[in-house]
KEDO-410075 format. One record per residue (C-alpha): x negated, z negated, y; residue number from 1. Coordinates in nm, 2 decimals. Example, Ala and Ser with C-alpha at 12.3 -4.5 7.8 and 13.67 -1.06 7.14 Angstrom:
BEGIN
+--------+--------+--------+-----+
|      x |      z |      y | num |
+--------+--------+--------+-----+
|  -1.23 |  -0.78 |  -0.45 |   1 |
|  -1.37 |  -0.71 |  -0.11 |   2 |
+--------+--------+--------+-----+
//
This chain:
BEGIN
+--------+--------+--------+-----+
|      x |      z |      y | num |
+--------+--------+--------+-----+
|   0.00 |   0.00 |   0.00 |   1 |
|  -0.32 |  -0.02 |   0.24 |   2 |
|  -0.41 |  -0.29 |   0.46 |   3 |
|  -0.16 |  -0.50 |   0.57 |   4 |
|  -0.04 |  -0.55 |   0.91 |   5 |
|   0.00 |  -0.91 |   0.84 |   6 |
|  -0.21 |  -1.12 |   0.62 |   7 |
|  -0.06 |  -1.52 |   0.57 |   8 |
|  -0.29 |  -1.76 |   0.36 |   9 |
|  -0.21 |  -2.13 |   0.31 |  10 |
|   0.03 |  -2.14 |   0.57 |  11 |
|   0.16 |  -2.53 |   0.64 |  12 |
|   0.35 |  -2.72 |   0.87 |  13 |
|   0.41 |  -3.04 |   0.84 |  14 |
|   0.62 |  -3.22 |   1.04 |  15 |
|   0.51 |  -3.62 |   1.16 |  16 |
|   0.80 |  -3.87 |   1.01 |  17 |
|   0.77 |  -4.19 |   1.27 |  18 |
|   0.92 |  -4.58 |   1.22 |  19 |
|   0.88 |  -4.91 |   1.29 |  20 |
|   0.77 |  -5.10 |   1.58 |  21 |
|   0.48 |  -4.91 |   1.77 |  22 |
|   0.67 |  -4.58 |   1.63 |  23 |
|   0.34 |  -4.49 |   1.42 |  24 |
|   0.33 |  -4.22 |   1.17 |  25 |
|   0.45 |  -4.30 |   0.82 |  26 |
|   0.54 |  -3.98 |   0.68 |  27 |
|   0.51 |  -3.61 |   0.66 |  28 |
|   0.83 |  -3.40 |   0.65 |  29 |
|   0.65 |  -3.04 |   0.45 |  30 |
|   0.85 |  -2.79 |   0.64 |  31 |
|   0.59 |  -2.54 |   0.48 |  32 |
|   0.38 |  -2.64 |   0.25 |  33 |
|   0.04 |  -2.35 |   0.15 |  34 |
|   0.26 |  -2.02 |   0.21 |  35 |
|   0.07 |  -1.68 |   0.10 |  36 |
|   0.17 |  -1.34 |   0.14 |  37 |
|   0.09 |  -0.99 |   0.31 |  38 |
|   0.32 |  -0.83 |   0.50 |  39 |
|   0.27 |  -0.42 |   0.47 |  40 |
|   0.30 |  -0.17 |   0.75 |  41 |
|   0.66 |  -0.03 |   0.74 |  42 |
|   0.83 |  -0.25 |   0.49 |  43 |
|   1.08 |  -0.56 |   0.52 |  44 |
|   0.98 |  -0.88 |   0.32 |  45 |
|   1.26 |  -1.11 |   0.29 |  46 |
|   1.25 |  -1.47 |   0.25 |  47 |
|   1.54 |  -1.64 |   0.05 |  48 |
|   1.63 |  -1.98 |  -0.03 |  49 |
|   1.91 |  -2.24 |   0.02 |  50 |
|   1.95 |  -2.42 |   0.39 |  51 |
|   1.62 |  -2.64 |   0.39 |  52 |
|   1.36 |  -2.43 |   0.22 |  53 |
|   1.18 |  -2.35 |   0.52 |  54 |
|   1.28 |  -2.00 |   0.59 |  55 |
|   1.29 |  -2.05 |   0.95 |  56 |
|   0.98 |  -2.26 |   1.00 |  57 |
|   0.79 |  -1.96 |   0.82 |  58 |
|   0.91 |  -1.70 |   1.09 |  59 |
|   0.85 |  -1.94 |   1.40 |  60 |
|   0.51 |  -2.08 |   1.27 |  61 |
|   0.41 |  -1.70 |   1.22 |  62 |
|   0.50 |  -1.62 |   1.58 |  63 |
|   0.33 |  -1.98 |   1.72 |  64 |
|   0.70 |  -2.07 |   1.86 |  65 |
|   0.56 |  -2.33 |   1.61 |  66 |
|   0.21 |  -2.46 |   1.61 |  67 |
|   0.09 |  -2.44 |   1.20 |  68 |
|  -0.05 |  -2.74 |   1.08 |  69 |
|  -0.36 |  -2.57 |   0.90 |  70 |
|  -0.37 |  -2.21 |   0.76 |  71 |
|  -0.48 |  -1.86 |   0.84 |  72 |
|  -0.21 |  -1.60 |   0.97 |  73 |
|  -0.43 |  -1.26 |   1.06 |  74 |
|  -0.25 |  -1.02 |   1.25 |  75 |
|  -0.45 |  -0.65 |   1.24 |  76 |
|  -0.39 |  -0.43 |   1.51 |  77 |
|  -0.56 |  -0.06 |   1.57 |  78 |
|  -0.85 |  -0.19 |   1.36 |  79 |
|  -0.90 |  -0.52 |   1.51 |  80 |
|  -0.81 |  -0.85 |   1.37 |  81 |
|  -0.64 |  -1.13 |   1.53 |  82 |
|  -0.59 |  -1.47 |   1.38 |  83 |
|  -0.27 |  -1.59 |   1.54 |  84 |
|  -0.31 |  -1.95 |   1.42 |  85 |
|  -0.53 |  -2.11 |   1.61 |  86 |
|  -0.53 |  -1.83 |   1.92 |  87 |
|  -0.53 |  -2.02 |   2.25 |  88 |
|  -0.19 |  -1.95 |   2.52 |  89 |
|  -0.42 |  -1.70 |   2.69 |  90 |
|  -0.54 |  -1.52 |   2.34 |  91 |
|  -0.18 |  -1.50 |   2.21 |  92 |
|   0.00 |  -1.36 |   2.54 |  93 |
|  -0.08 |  -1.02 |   2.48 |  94 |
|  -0.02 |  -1.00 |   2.12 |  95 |
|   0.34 |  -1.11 |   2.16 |  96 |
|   0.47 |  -0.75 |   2.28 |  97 |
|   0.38 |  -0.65 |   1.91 |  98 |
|   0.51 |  -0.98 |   1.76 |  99 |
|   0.95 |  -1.04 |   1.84 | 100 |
|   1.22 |  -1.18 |   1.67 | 101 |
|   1.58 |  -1.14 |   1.64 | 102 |
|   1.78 |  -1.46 |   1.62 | 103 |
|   2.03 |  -1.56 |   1.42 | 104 |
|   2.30 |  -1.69 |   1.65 | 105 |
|   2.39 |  -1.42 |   1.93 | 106 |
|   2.58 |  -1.66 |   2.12 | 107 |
|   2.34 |  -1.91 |   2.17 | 108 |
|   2.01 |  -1.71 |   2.15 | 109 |
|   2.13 |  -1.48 |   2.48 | 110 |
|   2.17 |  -1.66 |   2.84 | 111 |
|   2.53 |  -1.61 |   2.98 | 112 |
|   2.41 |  -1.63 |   3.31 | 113 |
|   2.18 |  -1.34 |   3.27 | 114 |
|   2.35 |  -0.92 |   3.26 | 115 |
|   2.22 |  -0.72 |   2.95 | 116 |
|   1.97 |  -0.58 |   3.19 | 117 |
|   1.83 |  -0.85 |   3.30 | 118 |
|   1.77 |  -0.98 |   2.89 | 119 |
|   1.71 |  -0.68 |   2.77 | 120 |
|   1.45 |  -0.61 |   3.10 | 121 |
|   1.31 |  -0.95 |   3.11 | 122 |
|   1.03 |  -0.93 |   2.82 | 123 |
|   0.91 |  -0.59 |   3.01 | 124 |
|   0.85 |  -0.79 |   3.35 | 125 |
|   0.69 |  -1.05 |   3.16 | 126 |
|   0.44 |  -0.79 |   3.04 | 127 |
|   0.36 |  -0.66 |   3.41 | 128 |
|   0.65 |  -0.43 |   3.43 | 129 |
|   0.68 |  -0.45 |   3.79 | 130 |
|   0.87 |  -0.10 |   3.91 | 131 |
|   1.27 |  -0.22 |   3.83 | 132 |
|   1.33 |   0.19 |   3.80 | 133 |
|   1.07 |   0.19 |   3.54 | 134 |
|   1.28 |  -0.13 |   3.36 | 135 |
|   1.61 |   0.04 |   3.37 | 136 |
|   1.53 |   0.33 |   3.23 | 137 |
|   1.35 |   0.15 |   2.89 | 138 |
|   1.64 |  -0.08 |   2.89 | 139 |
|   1.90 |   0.21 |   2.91 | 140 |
|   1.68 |   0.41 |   2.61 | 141 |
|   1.66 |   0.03 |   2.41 | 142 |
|   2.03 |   0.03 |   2.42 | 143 |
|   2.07 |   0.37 |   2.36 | 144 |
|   1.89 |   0.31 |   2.02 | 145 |
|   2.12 |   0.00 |   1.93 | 146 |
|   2.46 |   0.20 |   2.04 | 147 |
|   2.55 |   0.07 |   2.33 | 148 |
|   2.65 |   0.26 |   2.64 | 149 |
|   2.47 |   0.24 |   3.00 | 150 |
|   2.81 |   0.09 |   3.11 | 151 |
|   2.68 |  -0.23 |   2.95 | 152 |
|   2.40 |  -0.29 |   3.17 | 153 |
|   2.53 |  -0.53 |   3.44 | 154 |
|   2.81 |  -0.70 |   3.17 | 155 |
|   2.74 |  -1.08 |   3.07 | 156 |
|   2.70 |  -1.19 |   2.74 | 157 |
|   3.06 |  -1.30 |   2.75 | 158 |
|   3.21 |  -0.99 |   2.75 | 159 |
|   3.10 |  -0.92 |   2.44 | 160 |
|   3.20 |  -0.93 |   2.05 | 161 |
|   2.93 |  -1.11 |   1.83 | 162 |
|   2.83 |  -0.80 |   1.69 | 163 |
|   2.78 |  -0.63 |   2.03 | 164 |
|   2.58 |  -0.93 |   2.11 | 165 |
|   2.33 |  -0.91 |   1.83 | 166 |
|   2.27 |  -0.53 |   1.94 | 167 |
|   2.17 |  -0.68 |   2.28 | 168 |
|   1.99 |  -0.97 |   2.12 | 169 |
|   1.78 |  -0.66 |   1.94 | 170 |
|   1.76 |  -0.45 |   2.20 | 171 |
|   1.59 |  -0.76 |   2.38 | 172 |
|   1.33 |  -0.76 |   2.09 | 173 |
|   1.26 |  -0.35 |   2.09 | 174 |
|   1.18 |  -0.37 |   2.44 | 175 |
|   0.84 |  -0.36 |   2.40 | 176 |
|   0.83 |  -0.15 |   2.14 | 177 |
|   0.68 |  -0.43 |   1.87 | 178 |
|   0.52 |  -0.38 |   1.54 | 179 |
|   0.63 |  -0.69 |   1.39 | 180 |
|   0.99 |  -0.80 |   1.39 | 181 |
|   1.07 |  -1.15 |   1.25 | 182 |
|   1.50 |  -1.10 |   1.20 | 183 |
|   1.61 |  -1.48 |   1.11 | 184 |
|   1.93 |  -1.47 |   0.91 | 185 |
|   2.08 |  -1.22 |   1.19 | 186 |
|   2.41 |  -1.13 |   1.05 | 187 |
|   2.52 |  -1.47 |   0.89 | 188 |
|   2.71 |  -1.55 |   1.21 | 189 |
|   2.88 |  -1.22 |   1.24 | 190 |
|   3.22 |  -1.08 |   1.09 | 191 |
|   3.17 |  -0.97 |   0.72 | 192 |
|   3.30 |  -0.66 |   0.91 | 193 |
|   2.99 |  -0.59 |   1.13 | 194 |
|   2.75 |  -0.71 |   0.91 | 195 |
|   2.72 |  -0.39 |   0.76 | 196 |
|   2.67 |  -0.20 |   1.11 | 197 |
|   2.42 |  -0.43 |   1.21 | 198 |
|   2.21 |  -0.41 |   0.86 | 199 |
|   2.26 |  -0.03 |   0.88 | 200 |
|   2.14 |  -0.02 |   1.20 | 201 |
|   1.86 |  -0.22 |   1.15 | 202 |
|   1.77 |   0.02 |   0.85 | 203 |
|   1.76 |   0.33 |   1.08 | 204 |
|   1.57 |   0.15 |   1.32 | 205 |
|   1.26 |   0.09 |   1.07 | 206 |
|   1.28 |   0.43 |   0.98 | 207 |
|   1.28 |   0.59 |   1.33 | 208 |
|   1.01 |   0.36 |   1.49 | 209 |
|   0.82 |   0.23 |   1.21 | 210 |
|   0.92 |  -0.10 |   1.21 | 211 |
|   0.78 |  -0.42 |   0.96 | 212 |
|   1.06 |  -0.66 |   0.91 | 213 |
|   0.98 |  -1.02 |   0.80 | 214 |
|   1.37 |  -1.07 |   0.72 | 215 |
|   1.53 |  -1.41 |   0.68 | 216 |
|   1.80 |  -1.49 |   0.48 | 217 |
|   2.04 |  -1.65 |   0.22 | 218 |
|   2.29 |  -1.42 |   0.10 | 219 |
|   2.09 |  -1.24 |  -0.13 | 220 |
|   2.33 |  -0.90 |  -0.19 | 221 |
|   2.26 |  -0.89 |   0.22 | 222 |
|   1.88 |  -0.87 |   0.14 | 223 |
|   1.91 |  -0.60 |  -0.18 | 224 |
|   2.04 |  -0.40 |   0.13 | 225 |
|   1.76 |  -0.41 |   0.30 | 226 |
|   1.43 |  -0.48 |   0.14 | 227 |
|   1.13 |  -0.40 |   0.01 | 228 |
|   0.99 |  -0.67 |  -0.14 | 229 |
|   1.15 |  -1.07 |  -0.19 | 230 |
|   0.97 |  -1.43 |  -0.18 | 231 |
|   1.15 |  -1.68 |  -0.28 | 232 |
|   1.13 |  -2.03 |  -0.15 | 233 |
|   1.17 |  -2.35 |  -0.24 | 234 |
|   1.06 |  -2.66 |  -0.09 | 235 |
|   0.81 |  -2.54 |   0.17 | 236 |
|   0.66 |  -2.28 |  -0.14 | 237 |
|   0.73 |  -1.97 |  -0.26 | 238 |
|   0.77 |  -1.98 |  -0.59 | 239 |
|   0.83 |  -1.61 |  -0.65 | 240 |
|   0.77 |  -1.35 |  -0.49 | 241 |
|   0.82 |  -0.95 |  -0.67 | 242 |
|   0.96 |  -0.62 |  -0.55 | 243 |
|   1.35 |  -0.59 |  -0.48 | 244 |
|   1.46 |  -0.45 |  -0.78 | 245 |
|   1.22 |  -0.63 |  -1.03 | 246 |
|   1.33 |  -0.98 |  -0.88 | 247 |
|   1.67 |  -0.89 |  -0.91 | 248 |
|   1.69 |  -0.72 |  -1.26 | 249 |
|   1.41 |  -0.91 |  -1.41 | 250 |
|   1.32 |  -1.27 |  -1.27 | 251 |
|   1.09 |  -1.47 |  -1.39 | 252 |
|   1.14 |  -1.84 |  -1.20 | 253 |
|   1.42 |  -2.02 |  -1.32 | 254 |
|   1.50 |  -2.11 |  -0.94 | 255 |
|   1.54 |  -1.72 |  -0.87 | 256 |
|   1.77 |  -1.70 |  -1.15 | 257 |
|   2.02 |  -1.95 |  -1.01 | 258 |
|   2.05 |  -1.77 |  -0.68 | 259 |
|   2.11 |  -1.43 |  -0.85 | 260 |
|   2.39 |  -1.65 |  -1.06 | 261 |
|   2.55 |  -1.75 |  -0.76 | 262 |
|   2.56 |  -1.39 |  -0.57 | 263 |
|   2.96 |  -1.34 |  -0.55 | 264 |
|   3.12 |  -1.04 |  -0.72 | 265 |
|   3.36 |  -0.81 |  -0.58 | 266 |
|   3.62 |  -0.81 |  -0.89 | 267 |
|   3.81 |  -1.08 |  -0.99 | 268 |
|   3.81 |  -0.98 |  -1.37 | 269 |
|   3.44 |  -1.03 |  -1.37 | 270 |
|   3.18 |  -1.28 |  -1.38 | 271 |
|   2.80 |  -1.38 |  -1.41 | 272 |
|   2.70 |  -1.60 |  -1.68 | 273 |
|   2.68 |  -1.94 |  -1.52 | 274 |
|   2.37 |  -2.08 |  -1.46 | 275 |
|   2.37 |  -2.51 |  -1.43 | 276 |
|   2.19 |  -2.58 |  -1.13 | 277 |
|   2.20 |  -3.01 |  -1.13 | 278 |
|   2.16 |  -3.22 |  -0.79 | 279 |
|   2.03 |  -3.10 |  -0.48 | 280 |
|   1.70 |  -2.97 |  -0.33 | 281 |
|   1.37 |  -3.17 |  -0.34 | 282 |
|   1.34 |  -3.38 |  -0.03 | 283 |
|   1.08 |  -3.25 |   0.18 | 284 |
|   0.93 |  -3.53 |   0.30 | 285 |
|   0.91 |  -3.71 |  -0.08 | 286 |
|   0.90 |  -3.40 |  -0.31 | 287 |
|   0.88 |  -3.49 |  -0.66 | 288 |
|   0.54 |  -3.49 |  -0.85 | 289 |
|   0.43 |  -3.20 |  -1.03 | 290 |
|   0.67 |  -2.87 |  -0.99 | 291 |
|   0.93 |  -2.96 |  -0.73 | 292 |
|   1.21 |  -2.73 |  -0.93 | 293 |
|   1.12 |  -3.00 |  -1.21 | 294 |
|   1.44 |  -3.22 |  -1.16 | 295 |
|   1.66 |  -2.94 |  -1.12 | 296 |
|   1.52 |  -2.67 |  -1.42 | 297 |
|   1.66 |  -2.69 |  -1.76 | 298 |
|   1.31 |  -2.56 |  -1.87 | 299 |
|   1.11 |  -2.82 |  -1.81 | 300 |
|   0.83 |  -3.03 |  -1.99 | 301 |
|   0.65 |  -3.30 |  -1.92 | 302 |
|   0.37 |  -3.06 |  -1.82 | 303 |
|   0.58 |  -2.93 |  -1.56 | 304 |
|   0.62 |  -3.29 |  -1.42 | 305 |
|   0.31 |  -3.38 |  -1.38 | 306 |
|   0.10 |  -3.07 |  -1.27 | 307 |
|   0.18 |  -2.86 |  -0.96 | 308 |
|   0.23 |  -2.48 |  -1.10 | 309 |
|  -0.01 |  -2.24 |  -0.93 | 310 |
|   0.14 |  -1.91 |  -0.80 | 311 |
|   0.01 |  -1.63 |  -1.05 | 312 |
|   0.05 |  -1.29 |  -1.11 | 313 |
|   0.23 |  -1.21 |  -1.44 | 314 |
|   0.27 |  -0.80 |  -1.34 | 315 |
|   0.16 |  -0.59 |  -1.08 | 316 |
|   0.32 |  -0.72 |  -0.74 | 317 |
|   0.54 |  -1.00 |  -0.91 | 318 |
|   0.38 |  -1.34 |  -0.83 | 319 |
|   0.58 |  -1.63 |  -0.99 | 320 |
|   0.53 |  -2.06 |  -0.94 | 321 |
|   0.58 |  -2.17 |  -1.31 | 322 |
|   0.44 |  -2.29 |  -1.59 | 323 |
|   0.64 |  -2.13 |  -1.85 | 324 |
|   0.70 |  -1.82 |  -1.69 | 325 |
|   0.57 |  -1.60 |  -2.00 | 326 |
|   0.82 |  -1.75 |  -2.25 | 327 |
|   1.12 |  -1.81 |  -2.07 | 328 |
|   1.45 |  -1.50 |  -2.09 | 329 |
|   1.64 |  -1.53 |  -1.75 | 330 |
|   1.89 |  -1.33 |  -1.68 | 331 |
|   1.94 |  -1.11 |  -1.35 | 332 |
|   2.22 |  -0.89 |  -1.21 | 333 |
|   2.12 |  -0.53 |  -1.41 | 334 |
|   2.44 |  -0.52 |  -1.58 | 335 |
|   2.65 |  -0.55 |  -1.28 | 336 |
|   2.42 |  -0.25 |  -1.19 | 337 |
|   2.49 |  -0.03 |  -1.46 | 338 |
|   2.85 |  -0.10 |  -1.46 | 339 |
|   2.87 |  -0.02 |  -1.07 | 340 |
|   2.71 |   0.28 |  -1.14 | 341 |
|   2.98 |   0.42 |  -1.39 | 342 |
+--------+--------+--------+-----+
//
């Protein structure tokens, strides 16, 4: 696949857990907890797992919204490489036009007392876009791409459905023509309706431009849609991480295979084989010795509860987090395939 554009080794972020009288440290909350992966010019990685996993905290720590607690998150652009995690303000100011993100809330991430011209034009004076004719007529092209009229430019956010909003809330981030987008769960708030439009749309926008997507999300037939290639998280860790259609036919984490189980299915005369899933995710601040899925997997030994798996490669491009990864028959979602197909 060549170099990748973005290279992420042992990515952590821990989070300080305070108490007592003087308020001193007595914990660590492990938001992330030794991420890896490359992210490839021109593809969309997604990042999966329940509410907790620390989806999000990967896409902000990547951008430095978030400081990383330790790691290495090289960024190479035009032959040069950047490391991004310990950059200073002044190091990391011009490498954010390449590096933007789409949020997931458009009604919250979009300032109603701004007009679409003024978010959509803001990044570009930010980046020394002084002439406002130069502005309006990238803004009016940005929106152009996202289908929206010129008629938009001096509406608020108000005025607008959720769906319109997260064109504007994407136009925002194509401003400045990135290479990089980090798209966090962007159509979970929206109508089930104009999810579609916004994923298509997002689709044709990679193609036209180029685009790398790191997308973020939950609703896995959402990111079958869209991606290339899926890491699965659990617990700060990715504990698989394979191309779209090998994760999904074929996985190989037992974690992986409860989140296929519990993808709906658009007929009420059919159903997946159920997959128990017990109790609820590890807590991040006290996860459980050894594997973390330990408590929860009904494949589990006493070797898995007292060593932490590694992250291996079992085939070429699928990495899996488990001990018995070799011996264990999950099941995935090929027969709903096949029958679709027919």
């Amino acid at each position: 696949m060549g170099k990748p554009l973005l290279e992420v080794r042992n990515l952590t972020k821990h989070f300080p857990l305070t108490g007592g009288f003087f308020n001193r440290v007595v914990g660590q909350v492990r938001a992330v907890d030794g991420v890896d992966f490359d992210l490839f010019p021109g593809e969309c990685l997604a990042l999966v797992g329940e509410s907790g996993s620390g989806k999000t905290t990967v896409g902000r720590t990547l951008l430095r919204a978030l400081a990383p607690t330790a790691g290495s998150v090289r960024l190479h652009l035009d032959g040069v490489t950047h490391e991004l995690a310990t950059a200073t303000t002044a190091a990391l100011r011009p490498l954010r036009r390449h590096l933007q993100m789409v949020f997931q809330d458009p009604y919250a991430s979009l300032n109603p007392r701004m007009t679409v011209f003024e978010l959509v034009g803001e990044p570009l004076l930010i980046h020394g876009m002084r002439d406002r004719g130069a502005r309006e007529a990238r803004v009016r092209e940005t929106l152009t791409q996202v289908g929206l009229p010129d008629a938009v430019l001096n509406r608020y956010p108000h005025a607008f459905s959720g769906g319109q909003r997260q064109r504007i809330g994407i136009a925002r981030a194509l401003a400045l023509s990135p290479r990089l987008i980090v798209a966090d769960e962007p159509v979970s708030a929206l109508d089930v309706s104009v999810q579609a439009q916004v994923l298509n749309l997002l689709a044709e926008l990679q193609r036209s431009l180029g685009l790398t997507y790191l997308f973020i999300a939950h609703d896995l037939s959402v990111v079958r849609h869209l991606a290339d290639r899926v890491a699965v998280l659990y617990v700060g860790k990715i504990v698989e991480l394979a191309a779209v259609e090998d994760l999904f036919t074929a996985p190989r984490h037992p974690y992986t295979e409860a989140l296929l189980a519990a993808m709906p299915i658009a007929d009420p005369h059919r159903a997946r084989p159920a997959v128990p899933l017990p109790g609820e995710p590890a807590d991040p601040a006290a996860p459980p010795p050894g594997c973390a899925f330990h408590p929860r997997c009904r494949y589990a030994s006493p070797l898995c509860r007292g060593e932490v798996p590694a992250l291996r490669e079992l085939a070429p491009g699928h990495q899996v987090r488990c001990h018995h990864a070799e011996v264990t028959h999950l099941h995935g979602v090929e027969e709903e395939t096949a029958q679709d197909a027919k």
